[in-house]
TORDREN-775871 format. One record per atom (N, C-alpha, C, CB): residue number from 1; atom name; y, z, x. Coordinates in nm, 3 decimals, always signed. Atoms other than C-alpha are relative to their C-alpha. Glycine has a CB too. Example, Ala and Ser with C-alpha at 12.3 -4.5 7.8 and 13.67 -1.06 7.14 Angstrom:
REM TORDREN-775871
> 1|N|-0.119|+0.000|+0.089;
> 1|CA|-0.450|+0.780|+1.230;
> 1|C|+0.120|+0.000|+0.090;
> 1|CB|+0.003|+0.125|-0.099;
> 2|N|-0.119|-0.006|-0.082;
> 2|CA|-0.106|+0.714|+1.367;
> 2|C|+0.109|+0.073|-0.077;
> 2|CB|+0.046|-0.142|+0.041;
REM end
This chain:
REM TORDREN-775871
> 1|N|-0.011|+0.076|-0.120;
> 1|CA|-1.477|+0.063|-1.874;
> 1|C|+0.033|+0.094|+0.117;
> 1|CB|+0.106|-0.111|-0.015;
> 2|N|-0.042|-0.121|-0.059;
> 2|CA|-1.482|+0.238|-1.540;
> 2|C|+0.166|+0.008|+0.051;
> 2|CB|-0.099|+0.020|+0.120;
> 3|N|-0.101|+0.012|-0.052;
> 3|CA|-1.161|+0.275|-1.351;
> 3|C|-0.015|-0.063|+0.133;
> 3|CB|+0.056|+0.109|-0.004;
> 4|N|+0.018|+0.040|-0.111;
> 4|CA|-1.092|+0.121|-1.054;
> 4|C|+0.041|+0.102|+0.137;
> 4|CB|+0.064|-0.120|-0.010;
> 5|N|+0.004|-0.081|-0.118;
> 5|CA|-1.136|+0.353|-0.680;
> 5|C|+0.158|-0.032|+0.046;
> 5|CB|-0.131|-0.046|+0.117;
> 6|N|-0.118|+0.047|-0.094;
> 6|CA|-0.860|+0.132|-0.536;
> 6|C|+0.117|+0.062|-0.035;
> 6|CB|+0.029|-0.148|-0.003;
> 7|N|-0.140|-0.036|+0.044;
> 7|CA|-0.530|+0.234|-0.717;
> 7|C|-0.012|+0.145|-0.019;
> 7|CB|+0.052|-0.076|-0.136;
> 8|N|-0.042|-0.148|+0.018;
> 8|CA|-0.452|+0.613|-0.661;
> 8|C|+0.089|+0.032|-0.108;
> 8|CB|+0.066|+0.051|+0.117;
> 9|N|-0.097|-0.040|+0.109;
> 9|CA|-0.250|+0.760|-0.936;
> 9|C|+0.081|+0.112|+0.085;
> 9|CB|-0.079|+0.062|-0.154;
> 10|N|-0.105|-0.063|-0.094;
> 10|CA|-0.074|+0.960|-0.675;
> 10|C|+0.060|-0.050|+0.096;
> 10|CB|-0.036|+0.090|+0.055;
> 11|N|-0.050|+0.084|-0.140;
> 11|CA|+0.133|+0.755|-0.462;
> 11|C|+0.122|+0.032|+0.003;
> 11|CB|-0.011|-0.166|+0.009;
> 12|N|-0.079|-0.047|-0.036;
> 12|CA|+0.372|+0.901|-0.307;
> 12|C|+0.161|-0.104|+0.018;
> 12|CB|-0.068|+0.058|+0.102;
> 13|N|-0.094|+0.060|-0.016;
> 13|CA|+0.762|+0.719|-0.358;
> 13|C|+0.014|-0.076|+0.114;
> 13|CB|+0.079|+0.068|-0.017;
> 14|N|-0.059|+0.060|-0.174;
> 14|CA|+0.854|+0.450|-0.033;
> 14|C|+0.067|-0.117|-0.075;
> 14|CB|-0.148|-0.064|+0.157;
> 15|N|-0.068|+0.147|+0.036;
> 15|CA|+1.046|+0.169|-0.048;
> 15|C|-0.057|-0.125|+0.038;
> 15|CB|+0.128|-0.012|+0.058;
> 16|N|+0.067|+0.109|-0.078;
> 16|CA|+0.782|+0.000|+0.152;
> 16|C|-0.117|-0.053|-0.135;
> 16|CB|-0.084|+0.073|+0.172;
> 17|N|+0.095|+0.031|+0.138;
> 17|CA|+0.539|-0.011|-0.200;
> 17|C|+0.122|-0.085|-0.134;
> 17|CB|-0.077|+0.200|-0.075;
> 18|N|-0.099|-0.026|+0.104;
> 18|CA|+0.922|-0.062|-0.425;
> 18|C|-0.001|-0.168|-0.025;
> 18|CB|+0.162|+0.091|+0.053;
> 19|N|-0.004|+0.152|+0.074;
> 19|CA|+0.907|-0.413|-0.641;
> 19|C|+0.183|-0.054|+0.083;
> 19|CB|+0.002|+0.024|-0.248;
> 20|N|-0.094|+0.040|-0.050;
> 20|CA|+1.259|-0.416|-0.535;
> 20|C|+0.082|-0.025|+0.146;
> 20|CB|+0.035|+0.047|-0.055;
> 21|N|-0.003|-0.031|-0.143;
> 21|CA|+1.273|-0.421|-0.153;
> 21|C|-0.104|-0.089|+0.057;
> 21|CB|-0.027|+0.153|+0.033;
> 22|N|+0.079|+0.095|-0.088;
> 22|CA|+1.194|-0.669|+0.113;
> 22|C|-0.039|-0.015|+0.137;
> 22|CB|+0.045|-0.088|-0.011;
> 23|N|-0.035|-0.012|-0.176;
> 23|CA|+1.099|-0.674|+0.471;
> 23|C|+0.092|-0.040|+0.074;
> 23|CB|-0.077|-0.050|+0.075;
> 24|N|-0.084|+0.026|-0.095;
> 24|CA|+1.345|-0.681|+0.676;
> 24|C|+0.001|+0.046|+0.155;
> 24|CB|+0.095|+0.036|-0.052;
> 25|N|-0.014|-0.058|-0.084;
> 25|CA|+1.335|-0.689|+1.083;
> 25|C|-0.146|+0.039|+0.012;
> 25|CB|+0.103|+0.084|-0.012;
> 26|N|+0.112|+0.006|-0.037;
> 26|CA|+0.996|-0.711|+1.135;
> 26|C|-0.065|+0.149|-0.020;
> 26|CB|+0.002|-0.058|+0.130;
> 27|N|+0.064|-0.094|+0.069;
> 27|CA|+0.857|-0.410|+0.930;
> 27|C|+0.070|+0.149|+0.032;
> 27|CB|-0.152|-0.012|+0.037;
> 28|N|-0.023|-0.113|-0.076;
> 28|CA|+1.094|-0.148|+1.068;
> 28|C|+0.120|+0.059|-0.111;
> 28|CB|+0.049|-0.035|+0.175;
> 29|N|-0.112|-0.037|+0.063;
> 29|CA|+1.377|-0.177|+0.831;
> 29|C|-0.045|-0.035|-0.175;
> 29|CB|+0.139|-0.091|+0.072;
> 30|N|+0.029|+0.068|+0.145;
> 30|CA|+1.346|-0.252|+0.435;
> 30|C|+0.153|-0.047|-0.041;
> 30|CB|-0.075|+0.124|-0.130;
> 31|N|-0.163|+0.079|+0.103;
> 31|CA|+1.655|-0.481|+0.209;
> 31|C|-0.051|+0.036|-0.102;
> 31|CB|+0.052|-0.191|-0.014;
> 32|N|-0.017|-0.038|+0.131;
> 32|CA|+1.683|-0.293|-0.094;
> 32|C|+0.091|-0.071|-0.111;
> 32|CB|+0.039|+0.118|+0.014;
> 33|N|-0.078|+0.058|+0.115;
> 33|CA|+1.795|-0.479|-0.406;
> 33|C|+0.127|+0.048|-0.025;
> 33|CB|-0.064|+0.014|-0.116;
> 34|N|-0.106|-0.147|+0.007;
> 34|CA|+2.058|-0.153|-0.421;
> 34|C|+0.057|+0.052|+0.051;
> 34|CB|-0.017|+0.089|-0.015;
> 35|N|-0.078|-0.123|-0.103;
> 35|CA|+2.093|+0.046|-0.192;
> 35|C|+0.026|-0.086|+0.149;
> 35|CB|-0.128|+0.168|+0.036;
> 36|N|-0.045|+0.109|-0.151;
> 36|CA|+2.083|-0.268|+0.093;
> 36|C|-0.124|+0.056|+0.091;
> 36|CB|+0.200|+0.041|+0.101;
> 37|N|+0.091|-0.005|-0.078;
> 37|CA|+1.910|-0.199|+0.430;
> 37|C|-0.044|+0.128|+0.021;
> 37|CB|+0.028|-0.057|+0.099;
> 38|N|+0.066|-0.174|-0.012;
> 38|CA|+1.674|+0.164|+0.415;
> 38|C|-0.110|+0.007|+0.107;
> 38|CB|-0.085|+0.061|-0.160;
> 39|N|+0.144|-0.041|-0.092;
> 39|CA|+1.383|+0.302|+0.618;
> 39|C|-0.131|-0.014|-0.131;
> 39|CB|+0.013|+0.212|+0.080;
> 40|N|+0.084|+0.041|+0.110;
> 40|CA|+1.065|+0.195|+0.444;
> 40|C|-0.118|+0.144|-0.043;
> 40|CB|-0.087|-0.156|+0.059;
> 41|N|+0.044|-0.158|+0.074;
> 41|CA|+0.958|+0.593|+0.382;
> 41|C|+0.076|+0.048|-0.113;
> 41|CB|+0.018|+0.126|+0.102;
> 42|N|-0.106|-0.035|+0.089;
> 42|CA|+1.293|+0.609|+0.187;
> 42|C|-0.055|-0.028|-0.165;
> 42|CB|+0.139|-0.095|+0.044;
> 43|N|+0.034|+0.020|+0.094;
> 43|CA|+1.289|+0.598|-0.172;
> 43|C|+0.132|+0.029|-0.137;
> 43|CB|-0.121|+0.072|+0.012;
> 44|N|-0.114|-0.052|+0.057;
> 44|CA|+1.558|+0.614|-0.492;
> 44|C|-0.052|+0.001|-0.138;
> 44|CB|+0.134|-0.081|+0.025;
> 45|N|-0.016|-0.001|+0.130;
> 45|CA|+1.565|+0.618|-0.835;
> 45|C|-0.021|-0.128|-0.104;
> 45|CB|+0.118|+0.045|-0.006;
> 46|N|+0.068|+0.102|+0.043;
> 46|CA|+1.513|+0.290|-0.903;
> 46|C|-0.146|-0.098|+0.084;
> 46|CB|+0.115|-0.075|-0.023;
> 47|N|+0.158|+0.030|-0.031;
> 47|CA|+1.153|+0.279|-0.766;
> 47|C|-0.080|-0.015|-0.111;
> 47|CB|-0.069|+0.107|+0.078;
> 48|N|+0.150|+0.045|+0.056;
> 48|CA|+0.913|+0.060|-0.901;
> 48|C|-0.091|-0.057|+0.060;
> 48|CB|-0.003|-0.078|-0.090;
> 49|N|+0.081|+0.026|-0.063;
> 49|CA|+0.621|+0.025|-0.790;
> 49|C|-0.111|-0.087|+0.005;
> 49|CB|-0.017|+0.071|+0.010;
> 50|N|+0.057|+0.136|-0.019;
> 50|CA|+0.419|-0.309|-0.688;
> 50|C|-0.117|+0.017|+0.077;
> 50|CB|+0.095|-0.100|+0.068;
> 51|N|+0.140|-0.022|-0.052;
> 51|CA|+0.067|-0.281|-0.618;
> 51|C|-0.058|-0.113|+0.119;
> 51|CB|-0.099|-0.006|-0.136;
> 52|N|+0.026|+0.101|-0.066;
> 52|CA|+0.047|-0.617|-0.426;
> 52|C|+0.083|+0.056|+0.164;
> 52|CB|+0.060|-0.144|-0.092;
> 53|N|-0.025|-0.024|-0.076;
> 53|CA|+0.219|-0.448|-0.185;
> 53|C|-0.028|+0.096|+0.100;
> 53|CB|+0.057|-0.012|-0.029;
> 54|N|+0.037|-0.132|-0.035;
> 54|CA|+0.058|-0.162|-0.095;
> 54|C|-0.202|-0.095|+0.075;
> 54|CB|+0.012|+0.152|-0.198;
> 55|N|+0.169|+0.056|-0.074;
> 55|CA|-0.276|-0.250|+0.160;
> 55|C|-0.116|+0.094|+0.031;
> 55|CB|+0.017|-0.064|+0.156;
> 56|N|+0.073|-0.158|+0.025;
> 56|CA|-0.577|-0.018|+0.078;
> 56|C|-0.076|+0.030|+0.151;
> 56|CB|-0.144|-0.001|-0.152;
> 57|N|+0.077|-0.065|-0.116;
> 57|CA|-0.725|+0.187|+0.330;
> 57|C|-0.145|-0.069|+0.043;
> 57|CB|-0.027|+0.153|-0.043;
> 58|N|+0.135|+0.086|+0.002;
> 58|CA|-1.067|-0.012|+0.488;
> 58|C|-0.105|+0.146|+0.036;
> 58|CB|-0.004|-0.157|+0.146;
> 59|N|+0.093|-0.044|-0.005;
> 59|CA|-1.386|+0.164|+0.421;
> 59|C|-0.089|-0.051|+0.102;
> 59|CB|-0.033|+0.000|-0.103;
> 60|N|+0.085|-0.005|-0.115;
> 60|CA|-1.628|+0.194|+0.721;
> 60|C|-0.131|+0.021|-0.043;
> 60|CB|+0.038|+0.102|+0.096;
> 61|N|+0.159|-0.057|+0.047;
> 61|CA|-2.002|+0.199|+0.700;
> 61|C|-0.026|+0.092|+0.128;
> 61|CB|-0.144|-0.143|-0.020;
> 62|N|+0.043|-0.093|-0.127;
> 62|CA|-2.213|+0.447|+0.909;
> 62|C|-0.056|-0.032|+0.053;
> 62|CB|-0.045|+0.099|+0.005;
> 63|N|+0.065|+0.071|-0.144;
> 63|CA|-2.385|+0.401|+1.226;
> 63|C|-0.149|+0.039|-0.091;
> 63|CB|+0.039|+0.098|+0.206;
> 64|N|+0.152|-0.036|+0.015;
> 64|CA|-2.721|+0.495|+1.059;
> 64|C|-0.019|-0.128|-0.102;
> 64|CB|-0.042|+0.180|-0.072;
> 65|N|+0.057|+0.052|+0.059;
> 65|CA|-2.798|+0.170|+0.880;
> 65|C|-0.062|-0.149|+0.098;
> 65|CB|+0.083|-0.002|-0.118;
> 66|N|+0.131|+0.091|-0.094;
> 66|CA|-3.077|-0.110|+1.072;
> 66|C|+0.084|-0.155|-0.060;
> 66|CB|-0.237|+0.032|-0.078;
> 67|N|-0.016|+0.181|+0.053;
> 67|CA|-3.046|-0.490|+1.051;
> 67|C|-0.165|-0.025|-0.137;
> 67|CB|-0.038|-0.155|+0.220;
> 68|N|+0.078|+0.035|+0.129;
> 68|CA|-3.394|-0.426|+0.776;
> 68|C|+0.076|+0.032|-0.133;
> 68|CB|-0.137|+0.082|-0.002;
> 69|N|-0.057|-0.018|+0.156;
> 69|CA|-3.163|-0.261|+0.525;
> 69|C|+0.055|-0.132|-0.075;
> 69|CB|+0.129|+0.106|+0.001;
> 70|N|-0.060|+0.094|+0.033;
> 70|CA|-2.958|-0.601|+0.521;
> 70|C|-0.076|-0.124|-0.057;
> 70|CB|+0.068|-0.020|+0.098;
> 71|N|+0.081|+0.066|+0.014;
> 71|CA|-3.255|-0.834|+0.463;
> 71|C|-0.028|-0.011|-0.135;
> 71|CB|-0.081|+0.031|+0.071;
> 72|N|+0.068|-0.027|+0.155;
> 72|CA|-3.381|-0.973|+0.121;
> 72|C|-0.137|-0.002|-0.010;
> 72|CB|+0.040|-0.103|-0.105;
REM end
């Protein structure tokens, strides 16, 4: 089965991806289960990480394709 593009296997620790951490303060601050209120770059030791939270990068098409390519 292939793998899926979307989920990197390198994702770098935040508290803003962390199962345990919630927005707080309109995206500026995070509420940590733990450690209480962090910066959402922060990260600790009890990071786990929640894929529903994380919003993938949007792929762009290129300027070189016609309104015939789209047609059936």
């Amino acid at each position: 089965m292939p793998k899926c593009k979307l989920i990197n296997k390198k994702i770098h620790p935040q508290c803003a991806y962390c199962r345990h951490a919630r927005t707080f303060a309109e995206d500026s601050e995070i509420l940590c289960k733990y450690k209480g209120v962090v910066q959402p770059h922060d990260h600790c030791r009890k990071f786990k990480y929640d894929i529903l939270k994380r919003a993938p990068q949007r792929q762009t098409l290129g300027d070189d394709y016609s309104v015939e390519d789209f047609k059936l």
